[in-house]
TORDO-256765 format. One record per residue: y, x, z of N, C-alpha, C in turn. Coordinates in pm, whole numbers, padded with zeros to 5 digits, always signed. Atoms other than C-alpha are relative to their C-alpha. Layout:
BEGIN
YXZYXZYXZ
...
***
This chain:
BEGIN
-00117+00002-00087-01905-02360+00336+00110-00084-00066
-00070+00088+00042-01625-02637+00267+00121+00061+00020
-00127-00066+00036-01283-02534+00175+00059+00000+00161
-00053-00012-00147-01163-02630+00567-00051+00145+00055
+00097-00108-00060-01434-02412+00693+00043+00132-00021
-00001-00117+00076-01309-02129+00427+00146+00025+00039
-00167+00015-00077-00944-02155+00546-00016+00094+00100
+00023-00065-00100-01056-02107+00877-00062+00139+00025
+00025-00116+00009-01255-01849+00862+00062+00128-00044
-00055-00134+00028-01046-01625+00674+00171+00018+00134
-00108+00006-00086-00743-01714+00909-00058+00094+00142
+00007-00057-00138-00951-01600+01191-00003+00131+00023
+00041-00116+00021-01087-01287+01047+00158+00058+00014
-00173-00046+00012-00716-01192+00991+00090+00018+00165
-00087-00022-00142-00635-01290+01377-00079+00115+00036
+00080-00080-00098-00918-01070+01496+00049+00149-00070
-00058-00096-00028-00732-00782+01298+00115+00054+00109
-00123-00019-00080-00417-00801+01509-00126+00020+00156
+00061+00020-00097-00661-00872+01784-00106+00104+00092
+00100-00042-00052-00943-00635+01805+00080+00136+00068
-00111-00110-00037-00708-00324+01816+00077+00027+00114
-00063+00076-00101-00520-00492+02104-00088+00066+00108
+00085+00013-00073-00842-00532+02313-00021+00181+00002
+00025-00125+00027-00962-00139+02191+00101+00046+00141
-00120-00086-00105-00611-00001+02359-00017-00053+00085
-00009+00011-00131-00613-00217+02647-00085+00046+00098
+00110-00067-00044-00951-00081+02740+00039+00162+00027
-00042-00184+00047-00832+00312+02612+00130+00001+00153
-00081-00041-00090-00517+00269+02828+00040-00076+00130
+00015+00056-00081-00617+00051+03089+00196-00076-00010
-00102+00050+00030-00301-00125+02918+00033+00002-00122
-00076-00014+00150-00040-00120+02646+00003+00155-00031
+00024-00141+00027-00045+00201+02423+00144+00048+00063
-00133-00089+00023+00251+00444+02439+00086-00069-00101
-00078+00048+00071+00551+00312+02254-00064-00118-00038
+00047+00147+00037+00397-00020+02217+00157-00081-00017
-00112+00052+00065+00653-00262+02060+00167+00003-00011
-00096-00102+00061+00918-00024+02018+00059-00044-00156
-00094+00015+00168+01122-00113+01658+00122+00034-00001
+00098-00037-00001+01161+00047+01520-00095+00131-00024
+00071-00075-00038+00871+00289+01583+00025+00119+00027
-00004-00063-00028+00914+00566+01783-00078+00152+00030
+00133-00051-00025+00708+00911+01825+00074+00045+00195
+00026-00003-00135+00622+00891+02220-00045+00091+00063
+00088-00112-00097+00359+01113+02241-00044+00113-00119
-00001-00113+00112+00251+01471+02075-00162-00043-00062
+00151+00001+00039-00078+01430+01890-00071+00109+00022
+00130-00125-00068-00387+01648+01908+00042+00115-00124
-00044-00101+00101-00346+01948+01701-00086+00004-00097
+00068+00002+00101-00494+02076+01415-00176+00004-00009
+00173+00032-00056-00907+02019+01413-00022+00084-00169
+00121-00067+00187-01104+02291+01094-00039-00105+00004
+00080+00113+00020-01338+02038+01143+00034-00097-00046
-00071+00144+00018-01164+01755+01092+00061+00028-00152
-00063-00050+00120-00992+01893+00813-00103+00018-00094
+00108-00052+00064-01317+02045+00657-00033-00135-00063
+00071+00088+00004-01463+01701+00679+00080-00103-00123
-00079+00105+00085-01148+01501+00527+00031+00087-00168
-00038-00058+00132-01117+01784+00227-00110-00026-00064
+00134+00034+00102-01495+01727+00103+00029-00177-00063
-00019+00134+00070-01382+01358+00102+00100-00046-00092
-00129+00046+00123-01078+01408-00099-00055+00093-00131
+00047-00050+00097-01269+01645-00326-00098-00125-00067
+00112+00090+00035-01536+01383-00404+00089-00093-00073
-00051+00045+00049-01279+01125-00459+00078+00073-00137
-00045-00062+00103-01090+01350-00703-00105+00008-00094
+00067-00056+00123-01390+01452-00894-00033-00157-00061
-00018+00158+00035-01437+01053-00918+00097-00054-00122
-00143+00076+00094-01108+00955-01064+00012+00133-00125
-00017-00117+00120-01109+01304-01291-00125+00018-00080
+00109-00011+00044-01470+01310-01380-00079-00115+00020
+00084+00141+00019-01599+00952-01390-00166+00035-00051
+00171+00008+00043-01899+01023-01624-00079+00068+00067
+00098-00068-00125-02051+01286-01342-00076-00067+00110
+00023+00079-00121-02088+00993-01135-00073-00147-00065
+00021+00131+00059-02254+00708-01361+00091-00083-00097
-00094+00068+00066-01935+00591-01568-00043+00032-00149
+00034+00001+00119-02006+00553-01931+00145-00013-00080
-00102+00020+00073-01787+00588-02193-00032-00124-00131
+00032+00082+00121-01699+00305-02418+00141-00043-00057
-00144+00019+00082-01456+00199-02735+00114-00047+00077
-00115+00093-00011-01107+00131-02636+00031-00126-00026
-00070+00138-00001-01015-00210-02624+00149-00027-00103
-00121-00030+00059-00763-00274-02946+00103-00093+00108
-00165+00032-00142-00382-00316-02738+00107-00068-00143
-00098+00078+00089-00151-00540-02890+00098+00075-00043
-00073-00062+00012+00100-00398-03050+00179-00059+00060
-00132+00007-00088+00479-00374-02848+00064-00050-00127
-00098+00015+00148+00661-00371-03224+00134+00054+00033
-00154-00032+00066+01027-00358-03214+00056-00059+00125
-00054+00069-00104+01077-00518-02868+00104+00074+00112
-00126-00105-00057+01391-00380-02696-00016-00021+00129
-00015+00002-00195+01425-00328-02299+00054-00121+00039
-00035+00094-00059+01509-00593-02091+00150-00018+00025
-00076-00001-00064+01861-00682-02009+00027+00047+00173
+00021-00036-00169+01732-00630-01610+00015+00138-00025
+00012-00124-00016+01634-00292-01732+00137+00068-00027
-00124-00091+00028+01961-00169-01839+00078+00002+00132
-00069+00029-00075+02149-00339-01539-00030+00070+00153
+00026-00029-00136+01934-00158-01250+00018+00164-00027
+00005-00180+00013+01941+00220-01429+00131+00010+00102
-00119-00132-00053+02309+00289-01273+00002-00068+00152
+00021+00025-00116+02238+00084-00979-00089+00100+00099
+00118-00091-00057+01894+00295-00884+00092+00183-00001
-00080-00166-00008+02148+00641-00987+00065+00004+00102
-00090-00020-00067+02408+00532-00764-00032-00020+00174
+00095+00013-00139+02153+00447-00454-00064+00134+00007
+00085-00139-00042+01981+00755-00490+00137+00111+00001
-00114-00123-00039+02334+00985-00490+00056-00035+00130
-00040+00004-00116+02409+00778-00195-00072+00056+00108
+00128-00014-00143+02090+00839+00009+00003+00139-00014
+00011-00170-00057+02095+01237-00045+00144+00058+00005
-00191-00067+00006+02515+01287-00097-00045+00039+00159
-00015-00095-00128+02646+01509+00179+00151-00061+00033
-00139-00015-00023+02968+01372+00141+00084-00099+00138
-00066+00075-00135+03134+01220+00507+00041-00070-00056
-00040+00122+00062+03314+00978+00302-00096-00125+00003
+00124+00069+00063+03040+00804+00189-00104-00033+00105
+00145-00019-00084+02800+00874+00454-00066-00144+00046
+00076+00123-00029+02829+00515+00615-00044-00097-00149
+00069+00071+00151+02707+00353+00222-00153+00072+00008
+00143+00020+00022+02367+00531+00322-00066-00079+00088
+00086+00075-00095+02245+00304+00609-00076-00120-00134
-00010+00133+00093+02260+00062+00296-00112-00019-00181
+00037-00042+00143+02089+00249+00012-00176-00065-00030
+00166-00008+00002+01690+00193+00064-00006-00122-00136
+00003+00115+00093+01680-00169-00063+00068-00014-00160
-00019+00019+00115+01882-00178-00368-00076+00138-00101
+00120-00109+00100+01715+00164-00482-00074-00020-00016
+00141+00079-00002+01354+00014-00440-00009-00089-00089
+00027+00091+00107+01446-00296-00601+00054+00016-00126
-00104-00022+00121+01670-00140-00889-00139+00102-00071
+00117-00005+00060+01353+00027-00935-00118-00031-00065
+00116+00059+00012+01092-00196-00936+00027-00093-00177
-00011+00067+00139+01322-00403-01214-00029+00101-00137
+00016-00104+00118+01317-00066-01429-00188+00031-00007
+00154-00012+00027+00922-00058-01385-00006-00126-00064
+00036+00116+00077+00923-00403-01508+00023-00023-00125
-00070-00037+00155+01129-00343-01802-00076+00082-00064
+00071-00105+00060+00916-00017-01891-00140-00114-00018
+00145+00091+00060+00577-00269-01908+00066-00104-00084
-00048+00100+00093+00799-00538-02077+00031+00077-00144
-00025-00050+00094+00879-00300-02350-00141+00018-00060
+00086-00048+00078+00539-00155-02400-00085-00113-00015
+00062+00119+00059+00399-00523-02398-00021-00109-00103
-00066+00111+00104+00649-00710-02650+00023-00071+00048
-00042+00093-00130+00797-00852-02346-00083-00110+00059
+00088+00091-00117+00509-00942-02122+00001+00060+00097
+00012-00044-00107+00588-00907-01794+00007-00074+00128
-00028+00117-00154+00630-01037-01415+00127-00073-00042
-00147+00066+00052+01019-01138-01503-00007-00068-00071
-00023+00061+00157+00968-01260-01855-00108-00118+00017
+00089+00066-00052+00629-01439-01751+00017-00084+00148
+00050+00078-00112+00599-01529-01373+00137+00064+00077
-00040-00044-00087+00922-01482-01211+00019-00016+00139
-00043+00073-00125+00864-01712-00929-00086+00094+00081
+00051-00114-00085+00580-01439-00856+00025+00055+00045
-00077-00128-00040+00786-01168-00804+00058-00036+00134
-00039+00083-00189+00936-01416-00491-00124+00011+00067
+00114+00001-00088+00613-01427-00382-00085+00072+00064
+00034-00167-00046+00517-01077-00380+00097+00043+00102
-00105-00023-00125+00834-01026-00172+00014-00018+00126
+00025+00026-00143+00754-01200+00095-00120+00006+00049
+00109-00047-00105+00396-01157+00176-00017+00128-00010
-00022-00111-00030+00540-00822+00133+00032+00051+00134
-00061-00006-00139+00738-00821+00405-00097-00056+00130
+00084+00023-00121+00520-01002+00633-00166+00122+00008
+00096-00081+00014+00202-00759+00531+00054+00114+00093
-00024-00109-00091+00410-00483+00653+00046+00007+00118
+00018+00005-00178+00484-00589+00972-00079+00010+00070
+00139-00069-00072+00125-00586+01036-00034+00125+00038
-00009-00145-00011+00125-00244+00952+00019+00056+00098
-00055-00039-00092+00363-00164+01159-00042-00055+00158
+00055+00044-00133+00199-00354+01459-00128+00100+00009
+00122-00078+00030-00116-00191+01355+00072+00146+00071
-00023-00117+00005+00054+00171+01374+00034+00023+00151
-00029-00060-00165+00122+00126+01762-00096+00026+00020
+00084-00055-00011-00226+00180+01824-00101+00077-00010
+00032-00149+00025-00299+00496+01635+00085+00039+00062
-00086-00065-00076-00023+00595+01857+00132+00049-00104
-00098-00025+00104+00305+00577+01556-00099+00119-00059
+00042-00164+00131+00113+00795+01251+00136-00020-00032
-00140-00032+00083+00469+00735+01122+00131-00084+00103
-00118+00093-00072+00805+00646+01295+00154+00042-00029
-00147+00014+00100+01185+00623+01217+00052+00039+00133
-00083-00090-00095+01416+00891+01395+00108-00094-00007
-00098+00089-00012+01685+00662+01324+00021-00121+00095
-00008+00058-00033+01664+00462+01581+00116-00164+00058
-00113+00063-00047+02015+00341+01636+00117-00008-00097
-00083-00018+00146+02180+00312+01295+00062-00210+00020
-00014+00133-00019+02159-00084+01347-00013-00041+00135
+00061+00113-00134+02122-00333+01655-00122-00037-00009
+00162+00047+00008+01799-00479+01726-00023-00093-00088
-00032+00082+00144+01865-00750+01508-00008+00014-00141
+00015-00099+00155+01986-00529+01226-00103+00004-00029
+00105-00070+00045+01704-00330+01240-00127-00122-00049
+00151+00114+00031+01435-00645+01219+00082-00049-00144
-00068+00039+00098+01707-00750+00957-00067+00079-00093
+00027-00107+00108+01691-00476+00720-00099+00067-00020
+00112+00024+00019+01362-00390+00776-00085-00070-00054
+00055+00074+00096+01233-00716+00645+00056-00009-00110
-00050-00068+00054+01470-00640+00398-00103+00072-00108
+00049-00161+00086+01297-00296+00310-00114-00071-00017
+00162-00018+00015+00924-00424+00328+00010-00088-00100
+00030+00073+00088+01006-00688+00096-00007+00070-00169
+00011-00077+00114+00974-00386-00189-00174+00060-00016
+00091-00067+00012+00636-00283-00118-00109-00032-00103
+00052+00084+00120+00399-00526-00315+00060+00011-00115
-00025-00003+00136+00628-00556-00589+00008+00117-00097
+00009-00121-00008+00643-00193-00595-00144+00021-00122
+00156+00016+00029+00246-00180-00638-00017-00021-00106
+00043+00103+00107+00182-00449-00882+00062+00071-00104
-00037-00051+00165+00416-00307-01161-00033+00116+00009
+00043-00149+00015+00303+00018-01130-00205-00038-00029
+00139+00070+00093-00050-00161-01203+00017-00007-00099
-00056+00044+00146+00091-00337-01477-00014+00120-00114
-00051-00046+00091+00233-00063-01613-00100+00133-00052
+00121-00084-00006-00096+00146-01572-00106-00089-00136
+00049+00117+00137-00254-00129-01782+00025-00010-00144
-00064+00057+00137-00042-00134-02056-00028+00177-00060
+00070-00055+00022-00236+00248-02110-00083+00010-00100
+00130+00019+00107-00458+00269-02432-00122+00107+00083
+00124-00083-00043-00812+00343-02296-00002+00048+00159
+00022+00009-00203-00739+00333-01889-00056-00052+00059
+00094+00081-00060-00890+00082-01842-00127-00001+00027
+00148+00006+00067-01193+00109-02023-00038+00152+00122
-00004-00092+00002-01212+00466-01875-00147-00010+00098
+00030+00079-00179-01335+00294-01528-00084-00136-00003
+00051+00121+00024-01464-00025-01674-00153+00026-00031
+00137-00024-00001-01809+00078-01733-00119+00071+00087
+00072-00127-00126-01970+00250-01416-00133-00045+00067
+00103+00048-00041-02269+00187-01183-00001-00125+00025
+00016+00156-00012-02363-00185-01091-00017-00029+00174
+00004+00017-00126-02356-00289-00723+00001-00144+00011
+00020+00161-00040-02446-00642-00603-00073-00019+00107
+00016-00031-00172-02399-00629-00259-00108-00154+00060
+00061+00115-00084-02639-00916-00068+00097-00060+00105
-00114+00115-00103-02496-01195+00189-00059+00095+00171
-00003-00064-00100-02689-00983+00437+00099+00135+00025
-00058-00124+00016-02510-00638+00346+00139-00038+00039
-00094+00088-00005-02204-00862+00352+00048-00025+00170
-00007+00022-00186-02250-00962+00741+00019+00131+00073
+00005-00109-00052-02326-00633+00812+00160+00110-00032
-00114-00042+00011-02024-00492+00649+00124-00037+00005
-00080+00107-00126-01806-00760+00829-00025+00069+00134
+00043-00072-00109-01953-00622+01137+00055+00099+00064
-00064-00176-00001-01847-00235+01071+00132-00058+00005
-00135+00012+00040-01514-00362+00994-00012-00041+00158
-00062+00092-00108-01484-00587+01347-00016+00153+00109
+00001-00080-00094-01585-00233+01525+00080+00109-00015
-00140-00152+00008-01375+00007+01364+00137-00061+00045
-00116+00083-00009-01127-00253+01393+00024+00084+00186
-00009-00016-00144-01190-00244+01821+00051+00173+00018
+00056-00108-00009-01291+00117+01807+00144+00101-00071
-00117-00055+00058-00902+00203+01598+00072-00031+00127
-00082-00045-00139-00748+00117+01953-00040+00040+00173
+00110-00044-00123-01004+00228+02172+00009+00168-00021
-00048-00090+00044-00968+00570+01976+00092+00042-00057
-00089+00024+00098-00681+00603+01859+00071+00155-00071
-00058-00093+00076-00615+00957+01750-00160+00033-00102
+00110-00071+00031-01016+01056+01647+00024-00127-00128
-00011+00132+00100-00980+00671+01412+00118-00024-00015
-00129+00031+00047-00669+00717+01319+00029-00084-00130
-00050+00013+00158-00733+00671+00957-00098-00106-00018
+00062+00110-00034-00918+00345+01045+00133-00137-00013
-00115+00101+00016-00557+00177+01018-00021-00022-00139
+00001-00023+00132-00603+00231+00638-00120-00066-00032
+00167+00062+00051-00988+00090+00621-00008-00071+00027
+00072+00126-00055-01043-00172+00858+00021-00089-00074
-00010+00111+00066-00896-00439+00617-00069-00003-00089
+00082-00010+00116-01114-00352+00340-00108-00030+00062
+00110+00083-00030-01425-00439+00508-00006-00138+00073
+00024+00122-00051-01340-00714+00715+00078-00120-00118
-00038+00137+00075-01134-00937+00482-00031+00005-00144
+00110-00030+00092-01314-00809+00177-00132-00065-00011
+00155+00087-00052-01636-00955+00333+00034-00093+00022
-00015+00150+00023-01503-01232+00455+00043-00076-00117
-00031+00088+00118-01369-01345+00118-00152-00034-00065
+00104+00008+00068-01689-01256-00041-00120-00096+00059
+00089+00112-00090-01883-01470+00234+00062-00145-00075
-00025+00159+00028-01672-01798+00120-00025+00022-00124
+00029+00020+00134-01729-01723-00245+00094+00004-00095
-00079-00067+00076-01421-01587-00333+00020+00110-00094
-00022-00085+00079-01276-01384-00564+00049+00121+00097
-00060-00097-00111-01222-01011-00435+00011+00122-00096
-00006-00128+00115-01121-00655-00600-00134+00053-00025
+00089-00060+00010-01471-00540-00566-00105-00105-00099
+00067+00063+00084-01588-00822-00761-00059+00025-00107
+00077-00009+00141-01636-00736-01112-00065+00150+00041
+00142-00077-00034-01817-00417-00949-00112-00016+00004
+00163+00048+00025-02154-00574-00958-00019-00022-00163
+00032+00030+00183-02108-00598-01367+00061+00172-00011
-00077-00071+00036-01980-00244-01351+00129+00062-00005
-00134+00017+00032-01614-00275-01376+00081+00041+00145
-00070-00071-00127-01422-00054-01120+00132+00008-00037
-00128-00051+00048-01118-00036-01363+00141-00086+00144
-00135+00075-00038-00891-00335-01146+00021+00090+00135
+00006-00081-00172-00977-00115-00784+00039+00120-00015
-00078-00077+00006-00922+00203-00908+00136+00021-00041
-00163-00003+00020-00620+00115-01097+00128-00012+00099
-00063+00042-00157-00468-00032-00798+00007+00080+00098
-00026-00114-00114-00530+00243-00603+00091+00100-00080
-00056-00112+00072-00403+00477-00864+00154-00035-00037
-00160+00041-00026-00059+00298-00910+00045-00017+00128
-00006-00027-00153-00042+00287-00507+00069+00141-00035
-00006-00102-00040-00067+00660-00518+00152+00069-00080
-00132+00001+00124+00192+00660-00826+00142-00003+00078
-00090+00037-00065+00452+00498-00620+00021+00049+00127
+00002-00077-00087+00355+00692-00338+00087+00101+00024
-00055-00161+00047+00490+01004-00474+00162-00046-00027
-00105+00038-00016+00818+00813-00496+00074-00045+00117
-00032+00031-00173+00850+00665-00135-00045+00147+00082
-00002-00103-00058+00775+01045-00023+00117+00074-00048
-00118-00079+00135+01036+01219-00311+00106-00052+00117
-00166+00079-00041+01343+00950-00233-00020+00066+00159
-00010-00061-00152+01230+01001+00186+00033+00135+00021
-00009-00066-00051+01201+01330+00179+00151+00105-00034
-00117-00014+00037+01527+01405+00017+00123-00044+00035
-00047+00089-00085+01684+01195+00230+00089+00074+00121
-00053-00090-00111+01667+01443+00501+00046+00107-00090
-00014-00128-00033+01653+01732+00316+00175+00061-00067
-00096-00046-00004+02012+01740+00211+00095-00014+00065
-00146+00017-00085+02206+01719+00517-00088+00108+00101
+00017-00157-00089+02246+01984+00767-00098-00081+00189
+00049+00049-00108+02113+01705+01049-00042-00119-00045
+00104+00147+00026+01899+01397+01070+00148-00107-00076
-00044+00097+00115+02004+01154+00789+00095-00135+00117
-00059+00179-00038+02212+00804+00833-00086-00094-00020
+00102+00111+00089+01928+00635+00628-00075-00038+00105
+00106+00101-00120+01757+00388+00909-00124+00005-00096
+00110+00045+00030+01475+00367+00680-00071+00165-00022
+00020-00125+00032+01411+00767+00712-00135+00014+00048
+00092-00005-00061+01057+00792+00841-00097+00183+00009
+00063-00123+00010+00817+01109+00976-00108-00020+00015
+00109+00020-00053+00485+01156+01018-00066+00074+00161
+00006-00012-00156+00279+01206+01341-00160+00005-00010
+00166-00002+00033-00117+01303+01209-00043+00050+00090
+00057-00083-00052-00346+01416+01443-00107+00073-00108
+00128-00079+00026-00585+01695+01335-00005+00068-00143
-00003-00027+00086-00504+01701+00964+00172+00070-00073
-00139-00060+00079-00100+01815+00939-00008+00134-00021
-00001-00182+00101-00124+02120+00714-00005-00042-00158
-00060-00044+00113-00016+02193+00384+00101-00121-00042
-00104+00080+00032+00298+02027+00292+00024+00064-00142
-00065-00038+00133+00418+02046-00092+00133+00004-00015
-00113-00002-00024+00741+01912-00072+00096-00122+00090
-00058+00086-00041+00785+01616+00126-00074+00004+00167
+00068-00035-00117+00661+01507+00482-00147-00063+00034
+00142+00031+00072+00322+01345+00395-00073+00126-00012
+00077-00095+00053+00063+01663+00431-00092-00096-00106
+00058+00044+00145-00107+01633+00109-00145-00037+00011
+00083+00091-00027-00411+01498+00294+00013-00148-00032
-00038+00117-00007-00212+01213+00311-00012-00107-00120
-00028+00073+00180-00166+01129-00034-00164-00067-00027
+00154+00113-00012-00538+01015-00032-00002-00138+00062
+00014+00130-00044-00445+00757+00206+00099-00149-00056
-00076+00107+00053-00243+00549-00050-00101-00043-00121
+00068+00036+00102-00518+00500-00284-00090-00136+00118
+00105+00043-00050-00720+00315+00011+00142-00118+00058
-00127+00074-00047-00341+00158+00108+00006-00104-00109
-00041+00076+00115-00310-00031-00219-00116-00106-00046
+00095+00108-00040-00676-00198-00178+00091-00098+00104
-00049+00140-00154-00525-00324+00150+00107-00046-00060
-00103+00101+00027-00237-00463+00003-00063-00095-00069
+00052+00079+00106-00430-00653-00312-00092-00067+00141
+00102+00119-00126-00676-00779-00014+00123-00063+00061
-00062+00075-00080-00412-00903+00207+00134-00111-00118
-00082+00116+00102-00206-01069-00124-00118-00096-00025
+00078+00093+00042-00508-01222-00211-00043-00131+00141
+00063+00064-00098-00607-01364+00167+00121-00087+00015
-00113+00070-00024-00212-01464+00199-00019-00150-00159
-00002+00100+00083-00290-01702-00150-00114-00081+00023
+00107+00121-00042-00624-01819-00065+00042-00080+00120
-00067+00113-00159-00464-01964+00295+00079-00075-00063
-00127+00116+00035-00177-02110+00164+00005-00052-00164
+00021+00095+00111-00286-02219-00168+00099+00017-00140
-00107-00048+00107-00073-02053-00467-00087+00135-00099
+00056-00048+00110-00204-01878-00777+00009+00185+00010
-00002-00144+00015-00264-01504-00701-00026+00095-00117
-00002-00024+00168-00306-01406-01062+00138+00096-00076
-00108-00068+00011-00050-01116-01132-00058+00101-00134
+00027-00064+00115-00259-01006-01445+00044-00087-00136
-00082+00078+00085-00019-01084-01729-00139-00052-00157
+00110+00051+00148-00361-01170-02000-00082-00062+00120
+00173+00026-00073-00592-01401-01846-00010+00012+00150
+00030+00011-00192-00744-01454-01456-00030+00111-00002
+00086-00071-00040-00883-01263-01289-00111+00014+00103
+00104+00054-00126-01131-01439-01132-00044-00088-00076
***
């Protein structure tokens, strides 16, 4: 296949996500879904209630995964020497890092204060808390590296993560009309329509960068890597390949054709279809060094996902929970599960949920990687070496 050819193809695979979903609902609702392009996202309609079954079914699969990531060697993973880690030495925090601590304090007293004074400074808070964060994750791996990090190394990356941040999650959010909003923002009227597309792209431009240093900083770990780096061998065929292109183009249809029973098909479909299609042109893909073993870059990635997870639920759900009525914060979001909302810990994510950020953080690394193979720019965010 010739680099044109390989372009194309992945461009298309990518339309036929927006696409198949489309077709699904228009079939399901002999039209547009419920709240269809609503921003942003509204809940329209009540979901189905709670399903044992359904539940039963999704707890064996979060048990399995757990015993996975907690018990590797039960499952084929071998243990082997640590990898010697350079030593950090004497390397002091970043100037960034000092400059975002009272920034990230004074965004997070804005977003849960109670105080009427103040109140209009929370429409405002999301963004600089996110990114006053992300610089203090960068600083924490620049320290334990001897200042190797995105900033100190590649800062033009960090632009670049930003924006096929922002555009990634608009998909999302297109995506999420046809599970019928799993998540939507009570705030509807904090901004203009404008605003809201404003500050929204805005907010999504934290999500990737988010991710990645919470990789990083998973990396910079003695013996994490390795932990994961030695497991079973898989070397999928070009037929297995077609075929698991295939599954992907029907769950794809079949996520707006069903849209409460495949809900959690918003979360998968990109992993098989643009996964496969990379691996069809002869690209590089996270599942790659899996055929030698090496699961460490996929699980890590999922496992700093889930990391940061637990922070975009915390900040949200604190958001609401110290005011006597729905927040100022436009970026306040709820959820809207069918079948599985039960047991809440402390935020609004049932703790089913939290599984679905390990399978969220594949789809981001796939869709950074499909946004660099199209447009031609060095996707390489591992500070030693390719990764490919």
């Amino acid at each position: 296949m010739k680099k044109g050819q390989k372009t194309l193809f992945l461009i298309t695979t990518f339309i036929l996500i927006f696409l198949l979903p489309l077709l699904g609902s228009l079939a399901k609702w002999k039209g547009l879904p419920p709240g269809y392009g609503e921003f942003p996202s509204q809940k329209v309609e009540a979901d189905p209630g709670f399903s044992l079954l359904y539940f039963t079914l999704a707890c064996i699969v979060a048990v399995v995964i757990t015993l996975v990531l907690v018990f590797p060697r039960m499952f084929g993973f071998k243990k082997v020497p640590p990898a010697p880690q350079p030593r950090a030495g004497s390397t002091a925090y970043p100037v960034w890092f000092w400059w975002s601590l009272p920034v990230l304090g004074l965004s997070w007293f804005l977003m849960w204060a109670r105080l009427d004074l103040l109140e209009p400074l929370e429409n405002y808070t999301f963004v600089p808390l996110w990114w006053s964060f992300i610089l203090i994750l960068d600083g924490i791996v620049y320290k334990r590296t001897g200042g190797n990090s995105i900033l100190s190394r590649k800062p033009h990356l960090m632009q670049l993560l930003a924006v096929v941040s922002c555009f990634s999650w608009f998909a999302f959010e297109y995506l999420n009309f046809f599970v019928v909003e799993n998540w939507y923002y009570p705030n509807e009227d904090v901004f203009s329509n404008f605003g809201n597309v404003f500050w929204f792209s805005l907010s999504y431009t934290t999500v990737l960068p988010a991710i990645v240093e919470w990789y990083l900083l998973l990396c910079t770990f003695k013996g994490f890597k390795e932990r994961y780096s030695n497991g079973p061998k898989f070397n999928v065929s070009r037929t297995l390949l077609i075929l698991y292109f295939v599954i992907g183009l029907f769950l794809a249809f079949g996520m707006g054709y069903y849209p409460y029973l495949l809900f959690w098909v918003l979360w998968v479909a990109l992993v098989p279809m643009l996964s496969a299609a990379m691996a069809l042109c002869g690209y590089w893909t996270p599942f790659s060094p899996v055929k030698n073993g090496d699961w460490s870059q996929i699980i890590l990635i999922a496992l700093a996902t889930l990391c940061n997870g637990f922070f975009w639920e915390f900040w949200n759900f604190g958001s609401e929970w110290f005011h006597d009525s729905l927040p100022t914060n436009p970026n306040y979001w709820k959820y809207s599960v069918p079948y599985l909302d039960k047991i809440h810990i402390f935020s609004e994510m049932p703790i089913l949920g939290y599984y679905g950020y390990l399978f969220f953080g594949v789809n981001c690394w796939i869709v950074w990687l499909i946004a660099a193979y199209v447009f031609k720019f060095d996707a390489d965010f591992e500070l030693k070496g390719k990764n490919r």
